[in-house]
N, C-alpha and C positions, 0 to 999 in steps of 0.2 A: 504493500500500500504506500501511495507518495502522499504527502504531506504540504505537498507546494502549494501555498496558498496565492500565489500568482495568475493562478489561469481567471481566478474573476477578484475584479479591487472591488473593496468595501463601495457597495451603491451610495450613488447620489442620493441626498436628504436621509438617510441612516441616522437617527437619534443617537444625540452625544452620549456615551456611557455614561449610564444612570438613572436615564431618561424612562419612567416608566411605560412598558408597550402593550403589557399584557396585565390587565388590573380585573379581574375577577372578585365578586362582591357577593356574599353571602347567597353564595352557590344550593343551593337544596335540589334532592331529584328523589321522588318520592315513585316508587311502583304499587299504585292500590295503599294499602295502608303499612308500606315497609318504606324505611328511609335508607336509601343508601350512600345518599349524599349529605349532611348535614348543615348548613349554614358555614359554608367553605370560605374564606380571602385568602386570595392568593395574587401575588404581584412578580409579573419578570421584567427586570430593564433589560434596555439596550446594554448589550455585551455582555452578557452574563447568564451564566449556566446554572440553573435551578436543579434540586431534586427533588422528586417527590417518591418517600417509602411510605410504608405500612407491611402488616401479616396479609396474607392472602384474606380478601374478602373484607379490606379497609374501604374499600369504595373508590381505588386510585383511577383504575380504568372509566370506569362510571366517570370519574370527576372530567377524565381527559374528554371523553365523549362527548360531556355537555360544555366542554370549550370548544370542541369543531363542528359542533350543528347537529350530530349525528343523533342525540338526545337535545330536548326542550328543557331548558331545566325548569322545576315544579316554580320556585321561590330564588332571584334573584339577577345579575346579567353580569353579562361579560364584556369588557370594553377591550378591543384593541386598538392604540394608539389615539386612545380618548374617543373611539368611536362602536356603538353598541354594536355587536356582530349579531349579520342574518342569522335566522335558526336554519339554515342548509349548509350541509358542510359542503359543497362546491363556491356557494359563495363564500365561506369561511374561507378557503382554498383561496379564491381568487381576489381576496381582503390583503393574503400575505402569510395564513399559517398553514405551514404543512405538517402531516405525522406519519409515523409508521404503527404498526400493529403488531400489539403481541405475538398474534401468528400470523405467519408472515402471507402476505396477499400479495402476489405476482402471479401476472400474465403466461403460464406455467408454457402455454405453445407458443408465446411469442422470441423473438431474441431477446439479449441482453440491449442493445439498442434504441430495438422497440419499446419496448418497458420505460425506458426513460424518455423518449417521444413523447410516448402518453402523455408524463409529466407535464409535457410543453403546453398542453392544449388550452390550459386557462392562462397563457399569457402569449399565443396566436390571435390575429384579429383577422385573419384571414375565414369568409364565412361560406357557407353549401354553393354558391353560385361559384366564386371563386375556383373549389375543391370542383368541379363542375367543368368549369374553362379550361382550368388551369392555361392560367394567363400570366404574366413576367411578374405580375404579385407573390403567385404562388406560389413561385418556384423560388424566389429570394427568400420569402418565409420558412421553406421547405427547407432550404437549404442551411440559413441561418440555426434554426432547430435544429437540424443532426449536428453542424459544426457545436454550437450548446452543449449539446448530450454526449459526442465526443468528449468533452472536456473535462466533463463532470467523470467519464468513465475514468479517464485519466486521475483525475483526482481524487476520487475512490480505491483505484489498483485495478481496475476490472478491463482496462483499454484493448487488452489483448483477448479479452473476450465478446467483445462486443457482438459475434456472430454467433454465437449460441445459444441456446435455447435457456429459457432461462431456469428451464427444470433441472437442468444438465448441471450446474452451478453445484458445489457444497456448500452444506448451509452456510456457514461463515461468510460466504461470498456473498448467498442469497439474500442476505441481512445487509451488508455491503449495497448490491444494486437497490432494496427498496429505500435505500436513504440518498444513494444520487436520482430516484425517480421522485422524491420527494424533496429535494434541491432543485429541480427543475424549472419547477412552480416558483422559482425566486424568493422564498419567504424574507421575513423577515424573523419570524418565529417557528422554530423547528423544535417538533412533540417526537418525542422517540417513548417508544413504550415498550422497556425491555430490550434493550437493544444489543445485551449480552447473552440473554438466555439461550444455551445449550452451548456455548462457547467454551473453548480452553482457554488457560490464562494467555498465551500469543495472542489469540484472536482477540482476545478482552484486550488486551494492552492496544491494539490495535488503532482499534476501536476509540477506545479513551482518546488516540493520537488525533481520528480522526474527527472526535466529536471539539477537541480544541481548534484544529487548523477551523474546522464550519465557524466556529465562534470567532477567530480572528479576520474572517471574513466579514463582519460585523452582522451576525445571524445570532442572535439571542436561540438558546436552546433550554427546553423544561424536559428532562428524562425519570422515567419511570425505574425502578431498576431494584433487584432483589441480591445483588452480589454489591455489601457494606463496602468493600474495600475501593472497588471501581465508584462510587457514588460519592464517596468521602476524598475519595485523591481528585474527583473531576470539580465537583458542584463548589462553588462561590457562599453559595444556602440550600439550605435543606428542609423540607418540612415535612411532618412525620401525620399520617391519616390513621387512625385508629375507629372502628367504628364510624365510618363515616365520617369522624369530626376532626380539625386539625388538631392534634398533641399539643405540638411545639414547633418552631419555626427559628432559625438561626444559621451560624457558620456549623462547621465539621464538631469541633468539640461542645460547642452548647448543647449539640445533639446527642451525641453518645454521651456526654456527661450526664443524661436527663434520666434521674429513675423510673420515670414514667414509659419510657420509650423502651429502655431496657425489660420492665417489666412484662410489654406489650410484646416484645418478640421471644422471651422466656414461655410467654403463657400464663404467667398469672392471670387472675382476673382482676378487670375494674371496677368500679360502680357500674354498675345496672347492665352487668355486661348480657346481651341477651342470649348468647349461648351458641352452637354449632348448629340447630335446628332452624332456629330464623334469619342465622348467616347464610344457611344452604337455601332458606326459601329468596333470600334478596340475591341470591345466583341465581337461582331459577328465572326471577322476577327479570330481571338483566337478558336473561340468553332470551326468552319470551320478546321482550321487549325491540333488542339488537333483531330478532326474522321479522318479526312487524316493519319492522325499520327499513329493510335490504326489502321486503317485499314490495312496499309502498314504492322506494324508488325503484324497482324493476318496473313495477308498472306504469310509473311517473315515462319512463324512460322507451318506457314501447308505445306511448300514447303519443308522444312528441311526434 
């Protein structure tokens, strides 16, 4: 993996570090009568790398969902760059934040290429008549997006793949191409969710290198992430979701200093902890929730 952060300079009008871009306000997402989100804040500036942990079933995923559209949240909004974001995640996408997924979503028959084409597509202005003619528009847009996607392949480690299938890929790669397919889209805020899971420590070290070069690119990034070590040596801040509700929020030591936190990944119990039973129903509630979601825009999507 190269590490050059030369193939793209920090964008024009990129908020001076500090600048908050991502201000999230008492977040709530309720499924029927389970809360899996609690009365959430959460803030990321410009240039700077967030984490967010918890034990499985903290509500982390949830929380990322209802910052890209993907979930409505029940009680509160999301501002980026002091502007309330659509409840669609394409428009979320084409606002300026991109994410990846815990399991990883690629174009399994397309190339490695292709897959990050995709990416291109909500910052194309080229529209059906166009793709139609193909007129001296097209073809510069056309061309302009592979030169893009080249570069990014480049700047992931994937360059020399770029004609393969993206099945073909080891996971470690695969993880790799969905974060230059979601660089494409230009963010300005980059969501990773898990972006080490199933990893050996090379590929994690990797990783870590290449979630700093995105950030000196002046890409604010918020990672999800269940391996302390990579979370603690990447993140600026850290905030910890327990039950739905934020813990604690601070640098690397305020957090593992925090008895609270420690106890939460020990398994003690809190106050009012509700138990394994209604943890496994607000999983349910969620997967339920996530087909309604993917159904709705499939038929959104064949109706067009």
């Amino acid at each position: 993996m190269t590490t050059d952060t030369t193939t793209k300079d920090t964008a024009p009008g990129t908020p001076a570090p500090g600048t908050p871009i991502l201000d999230a306000r008492g977040v709530t997402m309720r499924f029927g009568g389970l809360t899996a989100v609690n009365n959430v804040d959460l803030t990321v500036n410009s240039g700077e790398i967030v984490g967010l942990i918890g034990p499985n079933g903290a509500g982390k995923t949830t929380f990322f969902n209802c910052l890209t559209g993907l979930y409505i949240p029940t009680e509160g909004e999301v501002r980026y760059k002091d502007r309330v974001l659509p409840a669609k995640s394409f428009k979320v996408t084409a606002a300026g934040i991109a994410r990846t997924f815990q399991n990883i979503r690629l174009f399994s028959n397309m190339t490695v290429l292709e897959n990050v084409l995709v990416g291109r597509h909500t910052r194309t202005k080229e529209g059906f008549w166009s793709a139609v003619l193909r007129g001296p528009g097209f073809h510069r847009a056309e061309k302009a997006s592979r030169e893009r996607a080249l570069e990014l392949l480049e700047f992931v480690g994937l360059a020399d793949k770029a004609d393969h299938l993206a099945r073909n890929l080891p996971y470690g790669e695969q993880r790799k191409l969905e974060i230059a397919r979601a660089l494409a889209s230009e963010p300005g805020l980059l969501l990773l969710d898990e972006p080490t899971a199933g990893m050996n420590p090379q590929e994690t070290r990797a990783t870590e290198e290449l979630v700093f070069a995105i950030r000196d690119q002046g890409i604010a990034v918020l990672v999800i992430e269940h391996d302390m070590r990579f979370i603690f040596n990447l993140c600026d801040r850290v905030a910890v979701l327990v039950q739905g509700e934020k813990l604690v929020e601070g640098d690397s030591a305020t957090v593992q200093g925090d008895e609270r936190v420690v106890a939460a990944y020990l398994g003690e119990p809190l106050a009012d902890d509700p138990g394994a039973a209604e943890a496994a129903e607000v999983e349910a509630a969620e997967a339920a929730q996530a087909a309604t979601t993917t159904d709705t825009a499939a038929r959104k999507e064949n109706d067009r």
